[in-house]
KOLPASE-439997 format. One record per residue: x, y, z of N, C-alpha, C in turn. Coordinates in steps of 0.001 Angstrom, whole numbers, plus 500000, padded with zeros to 6 digits. Atoms other than C-alpha are relative to their C-alpha. Example, Ala and Ser with C-alpha at 12.3 -4.5 7.8 and 13.67 -1.06 7.14 Angstrom:
<atoms>
> 500890  498810  500000  512300  495500  507800  500900  501200  500000 .
> 499180  498810  499940  513670  498940  507140  499230  501090  500730 .
</atoms>
This chain:
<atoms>
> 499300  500310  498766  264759  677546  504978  499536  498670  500525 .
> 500644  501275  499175  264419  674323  507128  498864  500309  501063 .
> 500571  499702  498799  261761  675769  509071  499460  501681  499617 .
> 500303  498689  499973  260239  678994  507631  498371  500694  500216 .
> 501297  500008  499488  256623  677446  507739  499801  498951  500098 .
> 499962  500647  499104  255073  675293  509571  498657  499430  500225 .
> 500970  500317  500128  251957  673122  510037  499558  500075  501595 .
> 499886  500218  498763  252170  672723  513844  500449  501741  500721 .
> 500121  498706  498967  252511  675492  516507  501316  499780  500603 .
> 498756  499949  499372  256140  676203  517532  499478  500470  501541 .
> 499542  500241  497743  257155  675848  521871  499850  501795  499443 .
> 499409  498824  499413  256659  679264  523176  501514  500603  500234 .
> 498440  499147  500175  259783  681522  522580  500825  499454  499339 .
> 499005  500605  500950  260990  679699  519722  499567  498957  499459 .
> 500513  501320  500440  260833  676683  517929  500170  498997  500729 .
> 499918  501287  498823  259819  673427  519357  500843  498842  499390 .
> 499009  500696  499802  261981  670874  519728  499943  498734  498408 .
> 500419  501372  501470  260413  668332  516882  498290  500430  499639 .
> 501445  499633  500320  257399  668505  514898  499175  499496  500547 .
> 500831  500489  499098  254135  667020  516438  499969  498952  499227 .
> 500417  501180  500537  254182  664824  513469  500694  499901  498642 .
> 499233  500305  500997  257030  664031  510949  499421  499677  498889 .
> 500774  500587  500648  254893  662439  508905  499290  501224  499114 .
> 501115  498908  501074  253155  665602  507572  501208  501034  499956 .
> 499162  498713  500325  256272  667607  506960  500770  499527  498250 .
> 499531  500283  501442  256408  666847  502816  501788  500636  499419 .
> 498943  499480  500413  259903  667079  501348  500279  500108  498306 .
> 499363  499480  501413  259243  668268  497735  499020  501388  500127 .
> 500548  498719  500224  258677  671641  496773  500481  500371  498179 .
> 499544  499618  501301  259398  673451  493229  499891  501422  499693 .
> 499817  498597  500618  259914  676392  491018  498373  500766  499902 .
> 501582  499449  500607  255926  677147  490431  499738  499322  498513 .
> 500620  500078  501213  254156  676846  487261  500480  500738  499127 .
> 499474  498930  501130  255381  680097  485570  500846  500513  500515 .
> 499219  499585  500203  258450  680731  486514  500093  501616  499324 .
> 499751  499064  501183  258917  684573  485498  501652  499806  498931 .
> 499175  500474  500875  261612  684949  482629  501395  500271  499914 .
> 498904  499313  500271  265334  685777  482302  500560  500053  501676 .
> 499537  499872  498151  265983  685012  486221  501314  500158  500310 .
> 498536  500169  499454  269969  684207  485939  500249  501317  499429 .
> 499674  498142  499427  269747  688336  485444  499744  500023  500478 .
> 499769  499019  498687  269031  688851  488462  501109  500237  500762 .
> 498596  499436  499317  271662  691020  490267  500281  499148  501100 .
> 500161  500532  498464  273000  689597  493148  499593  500564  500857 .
> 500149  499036  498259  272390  690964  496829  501016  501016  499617 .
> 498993  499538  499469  274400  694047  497338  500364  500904  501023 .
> 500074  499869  498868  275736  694215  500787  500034  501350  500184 .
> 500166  498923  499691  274581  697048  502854  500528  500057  500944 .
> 499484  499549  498663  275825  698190  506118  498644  500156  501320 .
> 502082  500122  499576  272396  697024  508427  500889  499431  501174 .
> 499703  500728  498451  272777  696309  512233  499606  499019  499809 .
> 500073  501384  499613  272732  693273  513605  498323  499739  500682 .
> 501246  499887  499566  269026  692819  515001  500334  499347  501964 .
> 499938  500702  499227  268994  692023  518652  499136  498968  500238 .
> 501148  501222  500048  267067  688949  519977  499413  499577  498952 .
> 500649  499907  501112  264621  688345  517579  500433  498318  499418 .
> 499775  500403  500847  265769  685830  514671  501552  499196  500546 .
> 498234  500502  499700  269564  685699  516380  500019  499756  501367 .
> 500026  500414  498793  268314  684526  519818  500038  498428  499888 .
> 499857  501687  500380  269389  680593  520462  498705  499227  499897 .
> 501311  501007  500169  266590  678186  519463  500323  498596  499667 .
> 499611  501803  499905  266180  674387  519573  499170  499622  498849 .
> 500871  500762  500800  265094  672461  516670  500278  498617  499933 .
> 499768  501555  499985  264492  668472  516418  501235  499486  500628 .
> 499285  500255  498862  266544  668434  519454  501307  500276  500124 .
> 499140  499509  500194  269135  670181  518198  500329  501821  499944 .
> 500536  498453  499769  270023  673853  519951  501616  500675  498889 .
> 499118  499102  501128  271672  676701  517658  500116  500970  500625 .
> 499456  498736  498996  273446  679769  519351  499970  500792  498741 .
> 499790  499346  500857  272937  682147  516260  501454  501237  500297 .
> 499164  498600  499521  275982  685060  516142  499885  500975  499944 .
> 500369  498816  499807  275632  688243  517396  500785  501132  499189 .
> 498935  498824  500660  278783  690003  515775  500047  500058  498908 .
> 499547  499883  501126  280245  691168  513056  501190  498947  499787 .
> 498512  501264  499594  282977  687850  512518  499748  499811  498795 .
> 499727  500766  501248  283850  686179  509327  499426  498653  500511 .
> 500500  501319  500042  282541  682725  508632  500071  499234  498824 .
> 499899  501120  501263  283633  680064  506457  499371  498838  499839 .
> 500489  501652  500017  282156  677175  505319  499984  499276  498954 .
> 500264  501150  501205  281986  674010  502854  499240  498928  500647 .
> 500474  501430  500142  279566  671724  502415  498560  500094  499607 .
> 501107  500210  500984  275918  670940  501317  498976  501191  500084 .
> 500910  499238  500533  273345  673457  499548  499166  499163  499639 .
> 501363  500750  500633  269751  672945  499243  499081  501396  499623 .
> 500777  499228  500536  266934  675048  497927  498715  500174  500681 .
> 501747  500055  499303  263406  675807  499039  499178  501542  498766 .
> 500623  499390  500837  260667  677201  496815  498912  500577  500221 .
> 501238  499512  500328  257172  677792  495762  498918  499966  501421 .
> 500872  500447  499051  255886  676023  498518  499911  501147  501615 .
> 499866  498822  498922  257125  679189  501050  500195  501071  499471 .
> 500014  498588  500111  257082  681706  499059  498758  501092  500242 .
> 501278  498929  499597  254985  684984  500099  499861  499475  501470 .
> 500546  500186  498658  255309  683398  503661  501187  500531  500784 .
> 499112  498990  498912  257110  685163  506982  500940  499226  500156 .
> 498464  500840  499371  261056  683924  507369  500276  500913  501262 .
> 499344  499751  498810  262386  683824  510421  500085  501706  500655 .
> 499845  498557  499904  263659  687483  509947  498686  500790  500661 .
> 501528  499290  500095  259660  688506  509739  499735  500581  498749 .
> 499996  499710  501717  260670  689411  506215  498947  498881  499017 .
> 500689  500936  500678  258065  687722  503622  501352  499297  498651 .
> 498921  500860  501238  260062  684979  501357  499807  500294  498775 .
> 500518  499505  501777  260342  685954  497807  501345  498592  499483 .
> 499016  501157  500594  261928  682571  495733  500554  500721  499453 .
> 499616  499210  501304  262685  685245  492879  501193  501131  500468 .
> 498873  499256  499467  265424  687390  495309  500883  499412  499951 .
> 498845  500488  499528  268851  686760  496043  500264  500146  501404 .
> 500027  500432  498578  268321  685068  499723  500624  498894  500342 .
> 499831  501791  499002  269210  682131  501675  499508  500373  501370 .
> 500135  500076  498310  268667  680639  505318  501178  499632  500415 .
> 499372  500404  499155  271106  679897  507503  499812  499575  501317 .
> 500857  500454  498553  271208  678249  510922  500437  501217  501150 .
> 499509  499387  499098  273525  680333  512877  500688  501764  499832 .
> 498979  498826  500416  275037  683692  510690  498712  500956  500389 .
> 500645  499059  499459  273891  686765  512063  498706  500246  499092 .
> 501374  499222  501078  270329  688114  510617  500178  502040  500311 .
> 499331  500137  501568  270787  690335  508391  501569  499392  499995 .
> 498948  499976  500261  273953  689330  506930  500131  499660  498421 .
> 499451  500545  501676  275706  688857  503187  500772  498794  500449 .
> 498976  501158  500277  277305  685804  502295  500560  499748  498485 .
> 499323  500446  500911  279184  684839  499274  499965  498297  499894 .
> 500315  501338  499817  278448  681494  497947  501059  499215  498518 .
> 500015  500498  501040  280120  679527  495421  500014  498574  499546 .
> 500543  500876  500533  279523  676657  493146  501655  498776  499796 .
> 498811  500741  500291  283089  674694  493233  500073  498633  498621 .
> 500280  501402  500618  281907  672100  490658  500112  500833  498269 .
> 499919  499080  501510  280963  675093  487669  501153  501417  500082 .
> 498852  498483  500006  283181  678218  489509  499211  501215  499812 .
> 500960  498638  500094  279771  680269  489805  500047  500610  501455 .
> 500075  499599  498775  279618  682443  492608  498787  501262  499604 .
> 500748  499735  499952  276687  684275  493771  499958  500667  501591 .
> 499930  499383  498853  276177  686906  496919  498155  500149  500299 .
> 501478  500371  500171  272875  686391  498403  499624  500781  501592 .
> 500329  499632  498722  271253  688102  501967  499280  498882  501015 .
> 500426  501085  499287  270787  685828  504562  498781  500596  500910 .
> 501254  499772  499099  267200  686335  506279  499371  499110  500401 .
> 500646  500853  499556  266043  683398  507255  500636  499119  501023 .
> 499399  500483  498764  266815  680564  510006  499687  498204  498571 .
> 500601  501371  500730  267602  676603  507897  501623  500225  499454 .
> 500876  501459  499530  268487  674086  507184  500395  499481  501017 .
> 500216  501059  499214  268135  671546  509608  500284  498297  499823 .
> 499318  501152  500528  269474  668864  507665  501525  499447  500368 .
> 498638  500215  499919  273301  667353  508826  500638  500071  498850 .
> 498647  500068  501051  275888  668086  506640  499676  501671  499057 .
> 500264  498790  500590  273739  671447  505211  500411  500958  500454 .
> 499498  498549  499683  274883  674678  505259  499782  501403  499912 .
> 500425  499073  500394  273070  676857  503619  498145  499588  498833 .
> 501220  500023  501308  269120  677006  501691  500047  501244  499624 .
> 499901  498753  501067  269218  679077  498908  498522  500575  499325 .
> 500942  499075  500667  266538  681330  497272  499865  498816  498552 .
> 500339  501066  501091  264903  679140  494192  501476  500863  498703 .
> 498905  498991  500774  266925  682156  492147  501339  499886  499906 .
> 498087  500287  499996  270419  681828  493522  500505  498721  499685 .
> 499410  501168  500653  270337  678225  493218  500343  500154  498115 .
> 499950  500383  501744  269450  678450  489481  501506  500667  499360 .
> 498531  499339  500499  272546  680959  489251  501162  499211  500433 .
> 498343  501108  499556  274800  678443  490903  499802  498964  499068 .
> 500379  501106  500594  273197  675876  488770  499997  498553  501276 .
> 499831  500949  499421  272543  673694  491381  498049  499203  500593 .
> 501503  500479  499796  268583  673010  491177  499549  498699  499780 .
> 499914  501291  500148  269562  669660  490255  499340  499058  501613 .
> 499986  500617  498523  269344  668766  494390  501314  500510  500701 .
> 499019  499528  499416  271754  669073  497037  501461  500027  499405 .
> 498903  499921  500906  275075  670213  495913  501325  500817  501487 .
> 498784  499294  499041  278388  671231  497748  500780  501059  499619 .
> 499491  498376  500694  279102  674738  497824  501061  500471  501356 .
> 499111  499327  499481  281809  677085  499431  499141  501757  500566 .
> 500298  498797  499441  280500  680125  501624  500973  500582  500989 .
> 499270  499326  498667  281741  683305  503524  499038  501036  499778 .
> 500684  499147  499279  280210  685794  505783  500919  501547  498939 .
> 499329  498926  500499  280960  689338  503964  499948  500910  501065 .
> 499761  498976  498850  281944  691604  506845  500163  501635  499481 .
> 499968  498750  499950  281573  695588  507919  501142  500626  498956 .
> 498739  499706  500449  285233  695793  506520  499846  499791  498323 .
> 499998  500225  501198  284570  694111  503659  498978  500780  498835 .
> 500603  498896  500442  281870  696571  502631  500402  500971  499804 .
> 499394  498656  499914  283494  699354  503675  500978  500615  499007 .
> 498920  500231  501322  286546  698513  501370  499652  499641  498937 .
> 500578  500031  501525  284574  697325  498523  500901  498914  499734 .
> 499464  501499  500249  286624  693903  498863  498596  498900  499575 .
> 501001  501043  500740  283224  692000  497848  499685  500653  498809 .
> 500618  499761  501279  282790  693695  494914  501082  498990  498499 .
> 499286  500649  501148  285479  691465  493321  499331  498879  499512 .
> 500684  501046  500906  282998  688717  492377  499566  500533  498858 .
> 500677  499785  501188  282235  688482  488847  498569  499643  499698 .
> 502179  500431  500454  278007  688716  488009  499980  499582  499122 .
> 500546  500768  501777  278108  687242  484662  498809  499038  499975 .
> 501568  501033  499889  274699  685814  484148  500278  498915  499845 .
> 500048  501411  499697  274461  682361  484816  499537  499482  498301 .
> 500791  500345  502113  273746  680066  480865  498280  499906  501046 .
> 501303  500041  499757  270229  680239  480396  499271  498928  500442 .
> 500405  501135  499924  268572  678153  482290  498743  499090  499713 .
> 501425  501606  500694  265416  674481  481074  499484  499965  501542 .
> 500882  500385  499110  262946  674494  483508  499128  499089  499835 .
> 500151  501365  500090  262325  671282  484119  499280  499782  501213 .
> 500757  500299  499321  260436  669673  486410  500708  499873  501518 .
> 499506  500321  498976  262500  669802  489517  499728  500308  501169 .
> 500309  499227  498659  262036  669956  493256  500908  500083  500650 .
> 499002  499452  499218  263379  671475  495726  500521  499100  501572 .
> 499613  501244  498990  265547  669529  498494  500092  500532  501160 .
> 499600  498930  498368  265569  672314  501428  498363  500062  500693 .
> 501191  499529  499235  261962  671880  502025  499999  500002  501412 .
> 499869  500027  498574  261222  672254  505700  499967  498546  500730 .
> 500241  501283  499728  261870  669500  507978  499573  500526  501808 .
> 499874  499671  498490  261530  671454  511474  498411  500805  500079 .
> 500718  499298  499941  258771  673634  513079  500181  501464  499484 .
> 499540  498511  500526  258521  677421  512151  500994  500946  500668 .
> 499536  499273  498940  260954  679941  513464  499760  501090  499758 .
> 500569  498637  500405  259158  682746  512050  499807  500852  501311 .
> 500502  499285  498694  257912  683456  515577  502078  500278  500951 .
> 499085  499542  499110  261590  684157  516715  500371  501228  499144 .
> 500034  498272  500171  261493  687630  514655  498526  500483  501015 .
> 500719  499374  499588  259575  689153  517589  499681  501501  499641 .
> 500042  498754  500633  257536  692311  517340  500598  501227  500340 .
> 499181  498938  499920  259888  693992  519126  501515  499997  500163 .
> 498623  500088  500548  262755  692975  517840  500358  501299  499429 .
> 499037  499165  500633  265295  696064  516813  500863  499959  499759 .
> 498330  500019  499840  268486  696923  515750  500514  500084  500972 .
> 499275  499753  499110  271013  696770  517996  501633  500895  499934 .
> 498884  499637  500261  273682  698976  518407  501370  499262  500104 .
> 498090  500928  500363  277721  697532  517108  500846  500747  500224 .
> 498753  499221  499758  280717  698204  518328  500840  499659  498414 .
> 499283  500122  500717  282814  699172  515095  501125  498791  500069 .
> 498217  501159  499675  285868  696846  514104  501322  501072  500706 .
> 499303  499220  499383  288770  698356  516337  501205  500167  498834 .
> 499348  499968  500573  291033  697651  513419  499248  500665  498520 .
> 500191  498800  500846  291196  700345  510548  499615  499670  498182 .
> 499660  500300  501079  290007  699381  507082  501184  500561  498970 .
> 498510  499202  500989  293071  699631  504266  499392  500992  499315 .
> 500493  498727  500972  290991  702054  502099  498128  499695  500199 .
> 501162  499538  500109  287659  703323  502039  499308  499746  498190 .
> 500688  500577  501177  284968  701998  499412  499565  501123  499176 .
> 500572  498417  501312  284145  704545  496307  498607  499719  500463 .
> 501949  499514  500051  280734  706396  496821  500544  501343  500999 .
> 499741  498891  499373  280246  709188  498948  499840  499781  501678 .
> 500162  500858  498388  281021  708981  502675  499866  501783  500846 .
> 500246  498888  499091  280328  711902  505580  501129  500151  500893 .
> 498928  500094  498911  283480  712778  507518  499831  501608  500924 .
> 500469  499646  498718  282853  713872  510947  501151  500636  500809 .
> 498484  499340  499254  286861  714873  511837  500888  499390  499794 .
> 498579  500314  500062  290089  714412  511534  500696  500640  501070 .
> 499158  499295  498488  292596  713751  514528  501142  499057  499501 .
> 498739  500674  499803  296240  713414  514925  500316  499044  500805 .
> 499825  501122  499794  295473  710836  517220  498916  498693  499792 .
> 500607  501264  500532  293680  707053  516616  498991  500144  501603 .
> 500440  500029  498995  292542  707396  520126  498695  501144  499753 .
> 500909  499007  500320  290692  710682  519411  498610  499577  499282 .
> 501148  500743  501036  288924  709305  516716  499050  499187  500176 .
> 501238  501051  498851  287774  706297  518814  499069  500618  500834 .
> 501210  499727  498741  286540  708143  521415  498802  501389  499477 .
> 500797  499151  500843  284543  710925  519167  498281  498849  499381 .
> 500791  501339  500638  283035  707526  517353  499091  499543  500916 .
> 500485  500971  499044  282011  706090  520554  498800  500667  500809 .
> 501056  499056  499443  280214  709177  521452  498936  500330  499180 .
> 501077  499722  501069  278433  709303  518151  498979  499114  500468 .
> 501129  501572  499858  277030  705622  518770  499391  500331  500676 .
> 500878  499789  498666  275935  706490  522138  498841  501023  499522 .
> 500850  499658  500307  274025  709017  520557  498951  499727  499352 .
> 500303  500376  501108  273138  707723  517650  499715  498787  499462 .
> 499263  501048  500633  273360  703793  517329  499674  499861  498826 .
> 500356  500692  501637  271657  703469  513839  501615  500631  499151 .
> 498900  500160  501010  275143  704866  513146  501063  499679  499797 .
> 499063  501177  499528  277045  702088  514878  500930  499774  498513 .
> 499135  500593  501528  278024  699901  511125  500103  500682  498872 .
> 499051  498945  500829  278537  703197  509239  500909  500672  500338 .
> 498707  498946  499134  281262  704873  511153  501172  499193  499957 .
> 499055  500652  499740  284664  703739  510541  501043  501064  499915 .
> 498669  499117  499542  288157  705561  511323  500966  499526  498947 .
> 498815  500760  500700  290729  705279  508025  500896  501213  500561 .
> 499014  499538  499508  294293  706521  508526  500533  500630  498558 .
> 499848  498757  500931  295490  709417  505926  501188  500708  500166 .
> 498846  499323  499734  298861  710068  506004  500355  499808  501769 .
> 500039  499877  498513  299012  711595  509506  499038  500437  500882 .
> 501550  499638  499015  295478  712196  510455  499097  498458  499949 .
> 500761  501196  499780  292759  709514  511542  498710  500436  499762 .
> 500998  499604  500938  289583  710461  509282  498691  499409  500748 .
> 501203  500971  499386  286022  709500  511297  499343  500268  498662 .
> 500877  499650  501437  283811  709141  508073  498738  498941  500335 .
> 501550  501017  499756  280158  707459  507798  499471  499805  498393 .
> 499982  500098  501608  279540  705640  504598  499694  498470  499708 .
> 500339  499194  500851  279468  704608  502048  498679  500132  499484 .
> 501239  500534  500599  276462  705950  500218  499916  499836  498493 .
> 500051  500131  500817  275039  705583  497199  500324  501045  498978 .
> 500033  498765  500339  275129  709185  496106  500241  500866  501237 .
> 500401  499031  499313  275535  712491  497139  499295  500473  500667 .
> 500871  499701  499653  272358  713418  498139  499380  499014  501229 .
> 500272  501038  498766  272013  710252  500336  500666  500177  501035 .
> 499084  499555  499485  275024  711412  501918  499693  501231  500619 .
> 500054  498578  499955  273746  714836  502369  498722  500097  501184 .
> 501050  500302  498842  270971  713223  504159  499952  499997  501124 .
> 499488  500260  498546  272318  711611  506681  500838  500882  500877 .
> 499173  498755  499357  274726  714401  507757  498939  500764  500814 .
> 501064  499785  499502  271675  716334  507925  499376  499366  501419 .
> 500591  500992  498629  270192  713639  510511  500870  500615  501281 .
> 498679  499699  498403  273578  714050  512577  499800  501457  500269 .
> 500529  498793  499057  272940  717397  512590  499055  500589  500867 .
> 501309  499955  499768  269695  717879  513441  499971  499249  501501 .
> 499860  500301  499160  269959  715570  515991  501149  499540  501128 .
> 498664  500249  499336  273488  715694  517368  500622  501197  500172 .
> 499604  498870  499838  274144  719197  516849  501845  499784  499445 .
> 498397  499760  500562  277766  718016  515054  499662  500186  498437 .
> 500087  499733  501045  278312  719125  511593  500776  499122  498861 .
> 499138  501058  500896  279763  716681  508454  500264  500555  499072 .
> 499627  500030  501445  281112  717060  505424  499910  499020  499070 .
> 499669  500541  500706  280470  715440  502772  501140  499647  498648 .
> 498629  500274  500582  283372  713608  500493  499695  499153  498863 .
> 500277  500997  500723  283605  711818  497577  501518  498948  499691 .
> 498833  500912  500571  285860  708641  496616  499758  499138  498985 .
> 500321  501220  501237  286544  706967  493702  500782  499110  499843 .
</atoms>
């Protein structure tokens, strides 16, 4: 990230405005020494259904005199334009999130997309695309858009230096429906590790200190609009009503109870009933879990369902 560590002592409640001393903020970093082997297998990210964190990471902060309103919602987000990398030199250290950096995941930073969030990235130059979890706060560079994990770059092939890539925010919906699963993973060619550094090194103070320690989830208001189909796996359905209204207001009473089960709860439409379901999981038994939970502590009963 532009800013994930830091030699200097970030302003109270965020990062400070400029470093104390430009001069000591080095801009090469690299892959390490040993590289482990066979990296362009690694899977991509694959998006989960994770609240939004309040404060924390997605509270506005100023860097080198430039302030960032991070977003709180669930929204789409497009973008084109420059990718950079960041490596060895931060890995094993606290991003933004409070999450420790691993180069060897499928991550990036961003300045402003919600923490957590998925993004979709691709390579317009080779036609690689790559889905990566955004946990960090960067870059800080004009014209950047995104620092990538040492990993995802190598799968975009873009460890060369900065490169111009195409991103979008993967939304609740788009989980839900299993519309991001249309990227193709085909391992990246093998890639010559060569001597290269990385161009995302930090140029700002840390914003590690804006994952406070009592930062939590925050409860989300669902999307009011209905995904077209429900994603294969197994989902928990909570009722079926002949009206859309019903459904809402059942939902709305779960959250209140419940918020961790805000960005699993969505309402599809079934003929002539309006289906509340909570999903998807990975399995049955994960499924069987969480019902459980709702019961236990909600006193409503679920069913579990399967879709394929």
């Amino acid at each position: 990230m532009g800013g994930c560590a830091s030699r200097n002592s970030p302003a109270p409640g965020g990062a400070s405005s400029k470093p104390a001393n430009t001069g000591s903020w080095p801009d090469k970093d690299g892959p390490g020494a040993t590289p482990p082997a066979n990296l362009h297998l690694v899977p991509n990210a694959s998006p989960q259904l994770e609240n939004i964190r309040k404060g924390g990471p997605n509270k506005p902060y100023e860097v080198l005199g430039e302030r960032y309103e991070p977003e709180t919602g669930d929204v789409p987000l497009v973008q084109r334009g420059l990718a950079s990398w960041y490596g060895n030199k931060f890995h094993g250290r606290p991003t933004a999130s409070g999450e420790v950096y691993n180069m060897y995941a499928m991550t990036a930073a961003h300045a402003t997309m919600p923490i957590p969030s998925y993004a979709r990235v691709r390579n317009p130059a080779n036609g690689r695309e790559v889905i990566v979890r955004i946990n960090d706060r960067g870059p800080f560079h004009k014209g950047r858009v995104i620092d990538l994990s040492y990993t995802a770059a190598l799968k975009l092939g873009v460890l060369h230096g900065v490169s111009t890539v195409e991103l979008s925010r993967i939304t609740y919906e788009d989980i839900r429906s299993g519309k991001w699963q249309g990227l193709d993973d085909k391992p990246a060619d093998t890639p010559v590790y060569a001597a290269t550094e990385a161009v995302g090194a930090p140029q700002a103070p840390s914003t590690a200190t804006l994952a406070s320690a009592g930062s939590l989830p925050t409860p989300l208001t669902a999307p009011s609009v209905m995904p077209a189909k429900a994603a294969p796996g197994f989902w928990v359905q909570f009722g079926a009503f002949s009206k859309l209204a019903g459904a809402e207001s059942f939902r709305q009473k779960l959250v209140q109870e419940a918020d961790w089960m805000a960005p699993l709860l969505a309402v599809f439409k079934d003929n002539n009933l309006h289906r509340l379901q909570a999903g998807p999981y990975a399995s049955r038994e994960d499924a069987g879990r969480a019902a459980e939970r709702v019961r236990l502590a909600l006193a409503v009963q679920g069913v579990v369902l399967e879709r394929r």
